[in-house]
C-alpha positions as CSV (number, residue, x, y, z in Angstrom):
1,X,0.0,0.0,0.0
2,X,1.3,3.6,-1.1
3,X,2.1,5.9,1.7
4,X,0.0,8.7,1.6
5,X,0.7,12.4,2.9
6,X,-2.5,14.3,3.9
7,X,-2.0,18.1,3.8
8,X,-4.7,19.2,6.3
9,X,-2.7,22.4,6.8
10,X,-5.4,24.5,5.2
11,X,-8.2,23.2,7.1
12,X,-10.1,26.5,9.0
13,X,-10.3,26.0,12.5
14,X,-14.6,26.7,12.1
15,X,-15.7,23.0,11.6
16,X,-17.4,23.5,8.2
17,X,-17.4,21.5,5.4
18,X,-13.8,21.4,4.8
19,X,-13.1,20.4,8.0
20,X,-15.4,17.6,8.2
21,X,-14.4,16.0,4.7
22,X,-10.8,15.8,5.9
23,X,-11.7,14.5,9.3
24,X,-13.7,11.9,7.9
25,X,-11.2,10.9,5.3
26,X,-8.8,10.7,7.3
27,X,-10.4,8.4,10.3
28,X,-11.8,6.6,7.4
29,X,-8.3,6.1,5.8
30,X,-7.0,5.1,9.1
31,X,-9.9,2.4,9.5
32,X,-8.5,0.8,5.8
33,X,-4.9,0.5,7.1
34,X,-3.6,3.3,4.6
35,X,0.1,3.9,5.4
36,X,-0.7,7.5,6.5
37,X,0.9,10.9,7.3
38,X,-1.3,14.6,8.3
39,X,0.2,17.2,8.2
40,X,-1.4,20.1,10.4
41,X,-1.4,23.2,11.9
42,X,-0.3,22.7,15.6
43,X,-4.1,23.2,17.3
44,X,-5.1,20.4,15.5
45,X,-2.4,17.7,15.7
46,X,-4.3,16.3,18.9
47,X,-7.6,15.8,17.1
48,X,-5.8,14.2,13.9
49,X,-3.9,12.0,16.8
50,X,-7.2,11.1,17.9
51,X,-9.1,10.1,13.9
52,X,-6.0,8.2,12.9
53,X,-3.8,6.9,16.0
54,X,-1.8,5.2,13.5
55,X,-0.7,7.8,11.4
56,X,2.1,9.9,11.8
57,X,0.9,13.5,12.3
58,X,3.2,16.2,11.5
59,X,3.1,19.9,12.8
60,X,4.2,21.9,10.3
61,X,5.4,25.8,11.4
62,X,3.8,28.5,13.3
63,X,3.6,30.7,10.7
64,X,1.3,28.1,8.5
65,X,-1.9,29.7,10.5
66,X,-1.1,33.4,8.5
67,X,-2.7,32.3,4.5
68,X,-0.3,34.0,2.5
69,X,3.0,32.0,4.4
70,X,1.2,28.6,4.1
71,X,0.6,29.1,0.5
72,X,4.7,29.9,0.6
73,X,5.1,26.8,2.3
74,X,3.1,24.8,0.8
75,X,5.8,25.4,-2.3
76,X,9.0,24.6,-0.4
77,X,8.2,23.6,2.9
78,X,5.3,20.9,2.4
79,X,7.4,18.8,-0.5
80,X,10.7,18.8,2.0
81,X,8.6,17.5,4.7
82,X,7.0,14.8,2.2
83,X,9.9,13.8,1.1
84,X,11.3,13.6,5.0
85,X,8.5,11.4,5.9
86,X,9.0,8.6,2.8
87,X,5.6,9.5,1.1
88,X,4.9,8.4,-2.5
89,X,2.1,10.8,-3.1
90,X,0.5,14.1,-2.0
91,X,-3.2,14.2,-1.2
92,X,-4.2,18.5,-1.4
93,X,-7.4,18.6,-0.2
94,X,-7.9,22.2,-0.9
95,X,-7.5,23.5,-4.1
96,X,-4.1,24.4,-4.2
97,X,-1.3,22.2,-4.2
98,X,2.8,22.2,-4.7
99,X,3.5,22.6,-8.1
100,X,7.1,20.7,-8.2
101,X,7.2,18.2,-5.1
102,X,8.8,15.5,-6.9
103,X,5.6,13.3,-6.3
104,X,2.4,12.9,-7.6
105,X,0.2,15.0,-6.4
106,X,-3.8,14.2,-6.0
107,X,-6.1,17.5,-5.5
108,X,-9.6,17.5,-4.2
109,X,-11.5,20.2,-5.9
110,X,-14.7,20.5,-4.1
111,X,-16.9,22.3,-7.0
112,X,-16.3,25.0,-9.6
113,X,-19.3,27.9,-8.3
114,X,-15.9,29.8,-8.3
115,X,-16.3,29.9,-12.0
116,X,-20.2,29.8,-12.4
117,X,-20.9,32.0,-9.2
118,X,-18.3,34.7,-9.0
119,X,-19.3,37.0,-7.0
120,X,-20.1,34.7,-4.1
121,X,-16.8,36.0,-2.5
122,X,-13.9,38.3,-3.0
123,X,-11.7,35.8,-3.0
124,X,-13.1,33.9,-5.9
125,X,-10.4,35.1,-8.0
126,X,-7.9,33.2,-5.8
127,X,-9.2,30.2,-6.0
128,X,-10.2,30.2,-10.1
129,X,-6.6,30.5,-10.6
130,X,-5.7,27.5,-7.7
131,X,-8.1,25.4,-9.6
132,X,-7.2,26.3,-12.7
133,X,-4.0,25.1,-12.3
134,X,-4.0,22.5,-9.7
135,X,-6.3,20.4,-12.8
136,X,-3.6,21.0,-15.2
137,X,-0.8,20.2,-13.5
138,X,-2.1,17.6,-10.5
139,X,-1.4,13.9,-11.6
140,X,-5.2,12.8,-10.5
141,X,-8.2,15.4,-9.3
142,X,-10.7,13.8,-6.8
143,X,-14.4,15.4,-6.7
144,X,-17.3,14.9,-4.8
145,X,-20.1,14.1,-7.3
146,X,-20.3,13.2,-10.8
147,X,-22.0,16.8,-11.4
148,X,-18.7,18.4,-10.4
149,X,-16.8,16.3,-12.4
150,X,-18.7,17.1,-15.5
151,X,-18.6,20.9,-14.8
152,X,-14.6,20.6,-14.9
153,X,-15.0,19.1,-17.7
154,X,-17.4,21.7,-19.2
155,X,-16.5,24.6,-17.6
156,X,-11.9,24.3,-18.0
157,X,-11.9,21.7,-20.4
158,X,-10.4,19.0,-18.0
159,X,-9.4,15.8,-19.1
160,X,-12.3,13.0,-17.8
161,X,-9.8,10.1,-17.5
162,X,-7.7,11.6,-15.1
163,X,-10.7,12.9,-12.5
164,X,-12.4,10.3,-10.2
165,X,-15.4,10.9,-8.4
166,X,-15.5,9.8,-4.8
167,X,-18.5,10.8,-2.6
168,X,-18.2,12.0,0.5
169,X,-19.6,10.5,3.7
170,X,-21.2,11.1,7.0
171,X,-20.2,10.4,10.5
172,X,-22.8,8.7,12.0
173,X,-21.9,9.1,15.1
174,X,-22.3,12.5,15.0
175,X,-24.8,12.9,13.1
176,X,-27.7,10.6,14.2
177,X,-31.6,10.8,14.6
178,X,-31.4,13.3,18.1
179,X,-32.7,12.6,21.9
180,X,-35.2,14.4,23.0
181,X,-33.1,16.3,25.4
182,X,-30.7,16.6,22.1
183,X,-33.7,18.8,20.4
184,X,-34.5,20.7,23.8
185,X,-30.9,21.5,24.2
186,X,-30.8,23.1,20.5
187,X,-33.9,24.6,21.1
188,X,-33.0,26.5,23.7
189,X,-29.5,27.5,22.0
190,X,-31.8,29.0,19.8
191,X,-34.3,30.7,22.2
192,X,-37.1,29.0,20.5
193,X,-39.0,28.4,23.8
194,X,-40.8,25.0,22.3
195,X,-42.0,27.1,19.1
196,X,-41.6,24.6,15.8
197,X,-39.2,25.8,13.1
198,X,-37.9,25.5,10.0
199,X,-33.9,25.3,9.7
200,X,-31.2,26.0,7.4
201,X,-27.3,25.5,8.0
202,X,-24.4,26.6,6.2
203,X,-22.9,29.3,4.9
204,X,-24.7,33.0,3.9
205,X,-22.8,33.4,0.4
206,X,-25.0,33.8,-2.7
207,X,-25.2,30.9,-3.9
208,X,-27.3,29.4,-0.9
209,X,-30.2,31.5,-1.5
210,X,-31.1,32.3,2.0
211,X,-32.5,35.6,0.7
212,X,-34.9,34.0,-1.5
213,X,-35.8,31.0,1.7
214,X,-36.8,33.7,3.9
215,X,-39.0,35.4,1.3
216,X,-40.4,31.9,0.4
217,X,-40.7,31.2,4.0
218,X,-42.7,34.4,5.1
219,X,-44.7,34.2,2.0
220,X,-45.7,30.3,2.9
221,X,-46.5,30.5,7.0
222,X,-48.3,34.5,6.5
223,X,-51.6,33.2,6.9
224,X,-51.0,30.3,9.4
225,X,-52.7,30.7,12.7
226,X,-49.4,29.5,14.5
227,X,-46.6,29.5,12.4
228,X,-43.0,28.2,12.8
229,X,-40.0,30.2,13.0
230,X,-37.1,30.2,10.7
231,X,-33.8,29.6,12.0
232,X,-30.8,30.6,10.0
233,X,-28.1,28.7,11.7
234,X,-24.3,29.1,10.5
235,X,-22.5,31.8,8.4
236,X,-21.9,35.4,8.8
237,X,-24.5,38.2,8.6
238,X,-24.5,39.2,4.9
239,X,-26.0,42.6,3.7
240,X,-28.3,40.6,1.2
241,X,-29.4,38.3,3.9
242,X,-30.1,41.5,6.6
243,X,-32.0,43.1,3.6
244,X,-34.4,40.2,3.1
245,X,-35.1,39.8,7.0
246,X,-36.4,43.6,6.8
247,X,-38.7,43.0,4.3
248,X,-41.1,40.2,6.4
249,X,-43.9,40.9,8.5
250,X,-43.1,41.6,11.9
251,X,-45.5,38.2,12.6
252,X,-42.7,36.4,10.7
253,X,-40.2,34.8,13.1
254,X,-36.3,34.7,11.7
255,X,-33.9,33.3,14.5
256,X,-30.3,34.2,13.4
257,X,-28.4,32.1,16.5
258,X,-24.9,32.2,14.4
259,X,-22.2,29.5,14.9
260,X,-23.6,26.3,16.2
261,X,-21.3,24.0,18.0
262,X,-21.4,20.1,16.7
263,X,-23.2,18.7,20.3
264,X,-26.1,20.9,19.1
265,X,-26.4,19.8,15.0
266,X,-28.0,16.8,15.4
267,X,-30.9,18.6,18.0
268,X,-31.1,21.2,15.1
269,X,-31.1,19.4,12.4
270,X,-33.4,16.9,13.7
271,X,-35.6,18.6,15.7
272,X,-36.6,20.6,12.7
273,X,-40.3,20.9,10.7
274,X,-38.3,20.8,7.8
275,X,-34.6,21.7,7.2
276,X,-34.5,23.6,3.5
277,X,-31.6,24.0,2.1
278,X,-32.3,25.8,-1.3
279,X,-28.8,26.3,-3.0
280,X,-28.2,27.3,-6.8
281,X,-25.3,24.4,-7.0
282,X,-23.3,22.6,-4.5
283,X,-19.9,20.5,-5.9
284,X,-22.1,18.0,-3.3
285,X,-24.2,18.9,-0.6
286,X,-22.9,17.6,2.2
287,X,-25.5,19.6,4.7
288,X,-28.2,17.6,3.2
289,X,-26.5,14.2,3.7
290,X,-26.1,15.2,7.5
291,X,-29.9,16.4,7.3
292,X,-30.7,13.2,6.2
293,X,-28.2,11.4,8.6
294,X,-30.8,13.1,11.7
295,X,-33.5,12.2,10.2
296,X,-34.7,15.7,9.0
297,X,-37.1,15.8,5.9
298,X,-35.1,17.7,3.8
299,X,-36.1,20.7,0.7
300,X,-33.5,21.2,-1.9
301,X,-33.1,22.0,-5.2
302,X,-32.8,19.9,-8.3
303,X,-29.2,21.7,-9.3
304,X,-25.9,20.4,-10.0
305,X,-24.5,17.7,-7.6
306,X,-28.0,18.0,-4.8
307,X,-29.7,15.4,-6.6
308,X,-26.9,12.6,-6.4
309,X,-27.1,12.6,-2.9
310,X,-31.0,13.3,-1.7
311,X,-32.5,11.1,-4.7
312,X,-35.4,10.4,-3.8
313,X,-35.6,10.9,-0.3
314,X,-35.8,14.8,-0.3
315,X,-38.5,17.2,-1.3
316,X,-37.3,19.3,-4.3
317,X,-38.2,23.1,-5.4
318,X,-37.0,25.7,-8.0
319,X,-34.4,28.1,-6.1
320,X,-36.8,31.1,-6.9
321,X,-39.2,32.6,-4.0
322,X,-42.6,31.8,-5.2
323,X,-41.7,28.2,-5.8
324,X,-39.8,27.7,-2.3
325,X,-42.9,29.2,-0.7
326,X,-45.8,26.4,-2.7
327,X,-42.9,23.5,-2.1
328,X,-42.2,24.5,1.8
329,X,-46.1,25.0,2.4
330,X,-46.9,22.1,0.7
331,X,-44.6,19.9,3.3
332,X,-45.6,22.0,6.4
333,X,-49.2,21.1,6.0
334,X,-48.6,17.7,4.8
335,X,-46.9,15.7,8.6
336,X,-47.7,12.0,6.9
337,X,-45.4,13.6,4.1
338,X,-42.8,14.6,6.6
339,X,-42.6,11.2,7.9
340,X,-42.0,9.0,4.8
341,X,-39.4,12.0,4.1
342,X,-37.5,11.6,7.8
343,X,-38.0,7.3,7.5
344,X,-36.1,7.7,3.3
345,X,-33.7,10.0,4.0
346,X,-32.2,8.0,7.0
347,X,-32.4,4.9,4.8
348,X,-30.4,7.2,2.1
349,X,-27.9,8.9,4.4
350,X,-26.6,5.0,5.5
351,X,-25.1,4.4,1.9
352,X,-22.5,7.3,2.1
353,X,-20.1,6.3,4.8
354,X,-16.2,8.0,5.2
355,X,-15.7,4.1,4.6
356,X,-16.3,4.1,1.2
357,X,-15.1,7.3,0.4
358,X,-11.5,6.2,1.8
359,X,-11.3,3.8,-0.5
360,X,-12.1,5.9,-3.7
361,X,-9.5,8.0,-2.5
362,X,-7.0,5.1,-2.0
363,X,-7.8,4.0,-5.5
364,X,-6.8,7.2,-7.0
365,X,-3.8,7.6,-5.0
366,X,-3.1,4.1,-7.0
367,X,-3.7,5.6,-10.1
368,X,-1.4,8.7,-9.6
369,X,1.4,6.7,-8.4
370,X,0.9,4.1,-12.0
């Protein structure tokens, strides 16, 4: 078996996304006996310790937590180190990658919104030129869905033989149908006092849409004698986002709790009416999969990668305001609905496992090294 370097260097200290494909990967990695190195920024050598206690995790520098001087040393410093620890290939999980290590290098590019979206952040620039070039010169890309892969392909003319999808998973453990107390706890973390709600999690950039949910939203629970709240959980407080909870009725509920910790996602998610997630395109989706993984009847869109992983166990709208109100309505009046929605969607989630996704991974860490 190859021996695999992990750079988890670039992996954000807020336990999104990121952090919870290379967490999983990683344990899941360690579970298939992988020969395996992380590298990681000092705060997290203890957790990586803890995912894979038979990998060797490697601290790399201080100065790695600054952006701009781990993108220096990801040039010079990371292939050193590789080298130093008897690796015979690079796994970048992040875009970016060395661009003469010596080894092959695999990259993980996630989606390519940075291309199709491009004003969903400043940096977008930044990473249209990492991806750019991490697919021409990486030796194999990883993505998470078959829709991204057909977007590199479509949107920078990437070569299909050299990109293997591999889906992500879910930790189960974590993310599991919730106790009662569970939902009580994130209940109260929210101040919802009992009240039923409708959630979404994630990030506020513009391609989730959480302008249009909370128009859809006010315009399907306006007439309802008792109507849930919507809780916005996640993300930063975005101007578009602040513009649309002005607009509402002052009879229309928005709970904005921020950052939620993990002990109070599966309570959340869970404990929800209905957890909507209406995105324009996802490179996968991976708050729906946990959704699902609570048992949470889930709304999303049928864009890009969204409908590889709900299939058929999700509720499915347009991303527009008028249709997220007649979908979410439909569902909030419809309970029996709800609960074929909750008992498929926890079917679903149990096929995507960190497991499986290891070993796609491992597979195309073959193929770099032939």
């Amino acid at each position: 078996m190859p021996r695999v370097l992990v750079d988890a260097a670039a992996v954000p200290a807020d336990r999104g996304a990121l952090t919870r494909y290379v967490d999983g990967l990683v344990a899941g990695l360690a579970r298939a006996g992988a020969d395996l190195a992380v590298v990681c920024q000092r705060a997290d050598a203890e957790r990586y310790a803890r995912l894979a206690p038979s990998a060797d995790v490697i601290t790399g520098p201080v100065s790695i937590t600054h952006r701009a001087s781990r993108l220096a040393w990801e040039q010079t410093g990371l292939p050193l180190l590789a080298r130093r620890a008897g690796a015979d290939v690079i796994h970048a999980p992040y875009y970016s990658i060395p661009l003469a290590s010596g080894l092959p290098t695999v990259v993980t590019v996630h989606d390519v919104t940075w291309f199709t979206e491009p004003d969903r952040s400043p940096r977008a620039s930044f990473f249209r030129s990492a991806t750019r070039t991490a697919v021409r010169v990486a030796r194999r890309v990883i993505v998470p869905s078959k829709a991204t892969r057909d977007e590199l392909v479509r949107v920078l003319d990437a070569d299909p033989t050299r990109i293997d999808v591999a889906y992500h998973g879910v930790d189960h453990t974590q993310f599991h149908p919730p106790s009662d107390d569970e939902v009580r706890r994130a209940a109260l973390r929210c101040g919802l006092h009992d009240r039923p709600y409708v959630a979404f999690l994630g990030a506020l950039d513009p391609r989730k849409n959480v302008p249009n949910l909370i128009r859809g939203f006010a315009a399907a629970v306006r007439h309802l004698e008792s109507p849930p709240a919507l809780v916005i959980g996640g993300g930063v407080h975005e101007a578009d986002v602040d513009a649309a909870c002005r607009e509402v009725e002052a009879t229309v509920k928005v709970v904005r709790p921020g950052y939620l910790g993990a002990a109070d996602l599966p309570g959340f998610l869970g404990g929800a009416l209905v957890v909507a997630f209406p995105s324009r395109g996802e490179g996968f989706g991976l708050p729906v999969l946990e959704a699902m993984a609570c048992g949470a009847p889930v709304l999303t869109t049928h864009r890009t990668s969204l409908p590889e992983v709900g299939g058929d166990a999700v509720a499915y709208t347009e991303p527009d305001a008028g249709s997220i109100a007649a979908a979410l309505g439909d569902l909030l009046a419809a309970p029996e609905r709800r609960r074929r929605l909750r008992e498929a969607g926890l079917a679903r989630a149990r096929e995507f496992t960190w497991d499986a996704s290891a070993e796609a991974h491992l597979s195309s860490y073959q193929r770099a090294i032939e």
